[in-house]
N, C-alpha and C positions, 0 to 999 in steps of 0.2 A: 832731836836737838831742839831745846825751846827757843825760842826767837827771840824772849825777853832777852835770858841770861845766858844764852851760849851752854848752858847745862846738858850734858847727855843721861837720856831718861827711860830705862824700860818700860812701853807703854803694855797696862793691862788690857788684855783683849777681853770684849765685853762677847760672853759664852763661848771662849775659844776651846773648852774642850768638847761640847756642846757640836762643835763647827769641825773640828779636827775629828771627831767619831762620824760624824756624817759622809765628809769627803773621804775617809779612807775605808774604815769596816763595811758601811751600810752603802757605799758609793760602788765596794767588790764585789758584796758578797749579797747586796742585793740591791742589783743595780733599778728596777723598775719602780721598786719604793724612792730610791733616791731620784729617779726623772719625778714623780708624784711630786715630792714635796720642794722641788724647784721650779715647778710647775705652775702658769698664772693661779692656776684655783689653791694650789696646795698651799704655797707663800701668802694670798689672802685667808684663807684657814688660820693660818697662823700669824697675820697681822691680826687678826678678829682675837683672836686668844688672847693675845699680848696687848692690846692698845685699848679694847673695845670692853669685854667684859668688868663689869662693875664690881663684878667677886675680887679679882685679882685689886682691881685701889681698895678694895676695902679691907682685904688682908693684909697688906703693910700699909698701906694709907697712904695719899700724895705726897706727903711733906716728908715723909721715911726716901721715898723714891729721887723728889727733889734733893733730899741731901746725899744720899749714895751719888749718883749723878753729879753734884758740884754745881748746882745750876744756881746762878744768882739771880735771884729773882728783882732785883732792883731796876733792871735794865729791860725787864717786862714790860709790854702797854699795858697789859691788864693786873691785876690787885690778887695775892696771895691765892683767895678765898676762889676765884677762875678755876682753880688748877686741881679739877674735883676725878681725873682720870688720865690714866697714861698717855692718851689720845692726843690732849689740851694740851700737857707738858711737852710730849714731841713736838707738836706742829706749833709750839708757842710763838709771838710777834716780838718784838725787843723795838727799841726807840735807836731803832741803828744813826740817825742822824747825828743823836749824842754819843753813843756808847760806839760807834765806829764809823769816825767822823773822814770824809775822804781828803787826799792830800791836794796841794796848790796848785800841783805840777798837773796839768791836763793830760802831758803823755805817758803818767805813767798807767800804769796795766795794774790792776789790783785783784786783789785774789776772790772769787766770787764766794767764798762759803768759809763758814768758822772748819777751819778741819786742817788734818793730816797734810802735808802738798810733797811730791817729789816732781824734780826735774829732768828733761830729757832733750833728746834730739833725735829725729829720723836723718839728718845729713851725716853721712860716713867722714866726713871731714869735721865733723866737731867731737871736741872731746867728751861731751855727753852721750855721745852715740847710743842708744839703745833700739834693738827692733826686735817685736816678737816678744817681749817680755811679760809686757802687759794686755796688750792687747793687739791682733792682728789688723795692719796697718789699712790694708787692699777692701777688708770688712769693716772696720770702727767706722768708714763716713757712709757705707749704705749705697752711694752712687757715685759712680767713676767717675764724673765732670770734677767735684770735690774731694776725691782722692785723688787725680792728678794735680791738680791745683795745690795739695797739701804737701805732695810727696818732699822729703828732704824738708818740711820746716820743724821747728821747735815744739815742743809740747809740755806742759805740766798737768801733775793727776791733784784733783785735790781727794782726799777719800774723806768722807764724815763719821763719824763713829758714833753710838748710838746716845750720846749725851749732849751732844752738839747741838745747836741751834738749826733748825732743819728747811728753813729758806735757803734758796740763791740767789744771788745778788749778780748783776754785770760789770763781767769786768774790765769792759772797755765803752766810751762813745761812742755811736755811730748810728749806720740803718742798718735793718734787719734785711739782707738780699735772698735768704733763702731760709725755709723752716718745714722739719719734715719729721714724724715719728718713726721705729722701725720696731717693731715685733720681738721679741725673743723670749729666752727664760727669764729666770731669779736666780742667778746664782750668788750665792754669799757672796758679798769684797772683802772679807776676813784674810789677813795675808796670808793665810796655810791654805783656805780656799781657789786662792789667785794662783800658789804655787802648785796646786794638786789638779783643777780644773785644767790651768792653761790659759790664757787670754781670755776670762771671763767677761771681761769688759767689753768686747767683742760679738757677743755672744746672748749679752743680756737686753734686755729691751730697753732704749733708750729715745732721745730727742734731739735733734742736732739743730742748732741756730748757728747761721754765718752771718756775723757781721761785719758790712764794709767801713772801717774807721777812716778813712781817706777822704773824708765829706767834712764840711763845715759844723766847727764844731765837734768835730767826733777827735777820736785819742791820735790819729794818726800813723798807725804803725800795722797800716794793710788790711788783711783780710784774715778773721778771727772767726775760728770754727770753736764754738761752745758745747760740747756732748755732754749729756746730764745724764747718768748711768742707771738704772733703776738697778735692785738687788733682792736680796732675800726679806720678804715683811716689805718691802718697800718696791710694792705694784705699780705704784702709779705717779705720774711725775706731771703737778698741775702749772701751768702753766698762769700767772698771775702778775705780767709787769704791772707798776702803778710810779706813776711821775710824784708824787710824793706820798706819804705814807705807806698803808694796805691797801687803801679802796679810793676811785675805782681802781681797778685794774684792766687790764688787759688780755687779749691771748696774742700770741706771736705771730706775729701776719707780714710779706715780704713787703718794705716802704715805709717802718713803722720806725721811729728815731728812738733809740735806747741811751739812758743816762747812766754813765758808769756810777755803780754805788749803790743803783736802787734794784728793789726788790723784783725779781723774774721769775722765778716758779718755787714750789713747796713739793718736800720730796712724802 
């Protein structure tokens, strides 16, 4: 459903059959090529393919790519003539201050990334109820202090798709009270992958930031655990707050006061 217009919209998936052959044929019927290529090495193999190689912009050429994709480029820092590889186009910078300017209201929660969002709840008493769908609850925080701490609260997914604007942004004020990486695969977030895997979200290697909004100046509404999922082609999750613009930046460190709206890591 688009948020402008209320409109209901089939979204295209970007290589979904690509992703639907992997998870079901090459996932049965030969499972150790499938651990391979979700594999940290195998998923950079194939970010290197797709982002890195010079042959591939030079075969359609940037501006073929940019328009398939939808990407406005007016909303860029940097100038057309930038955008010389798949690379630059992914991980591009936008003037989010104009082009996604945040609201009045201090408490409200804003969505950290251009993308997909659904809602949920882990408390059995709400009519969002969801558990186990998306991700396994006891495993997504990594360490039981913050899974007890979590249990029964709210959740939203945002999922990016692969034309989006590839920063995150924070989506509350506050201090950073805890920040930790955890290990795992690459598996697709492709929704045929979520449903054939099982709680890949779980599973995959990600970064978890909790922050306490309950401090001066911060949004107000508790304690917010931010998980940034890594996937398939997308190895590595940089960590880069910056109080305005790009630079400097930062890395995520417990003590560190976060501004809802500005820029927090590049997926």
């Amino acid at each position: 459903v688009t948020r402008g217009s209320g409109q209901v919209l089939d979204e295209e998936l970007f290589c979904d059959r690509v992703v639907a052959y992997l998870y079901s044929r090459v996932r049965e019927q030969a499972p150790a090529l499938f651990r391979a290529v979700v594999s940290a090495r195998g998923s950079a193999l194939l970010g290197f393919m797709n982002y890195d190689l010079p042959l591939g912009a030079r075969l359609s050429g940037p501006q073929a790519l940019i328009r398939r994709l939808g990407i406005d480029l007016s909303e860029c820092v940097e100038e057309a003539a930038y955008y010389t590889t798949p690379r630059r186009i992914f991980e591009r910078r936008i003037r989010y201050e104009e082009v996604r300017p945040m609201a009045d209201d201090d408490g409200v929660v804003v969505s950290p990334a251009d993308s997909r969002m659904f809602a949920g709840s882990l408390g059995a008493e709400s009519t969002l109820y969801i558990k186990d769908k998306f991700f396994a609850f006891d495993e997504f925080l990594g360490r039981t202090v913050w899974a007890n701490t979590f249990a029964g609260g709210d959740f939203a997914i945002f999922r990016l798709t692969p034309d989006k604007y590839h920063y995150n942004h924070v989506p509350v004020s506050g201090v950073v009270c805890d920040f930790y990486e955890i290990e795992g695969s690459f598996h697709s977030c492709n929704p045929t992958a979520v449903i054939t895997e099982v709680t890949p979200f779980s599973r995959n290697r990600r970064a978890v930031t909790i922050i306490d909004t309950d401090v001066p100046g911060g949004t107000g509404c508790g304690l917010v655990a931010m998980i940034e999922v890594a996937a398939l082609m997308i190895g590595k999750i940089v960590q880069a707050y910056a109080a305005s613009g790009y630079e400097p930046s930062s890395q995520m460190a417990p003590g560190l006061f976060v501004r809802k709206g500005q820029p927090k890591s590049l997926y």
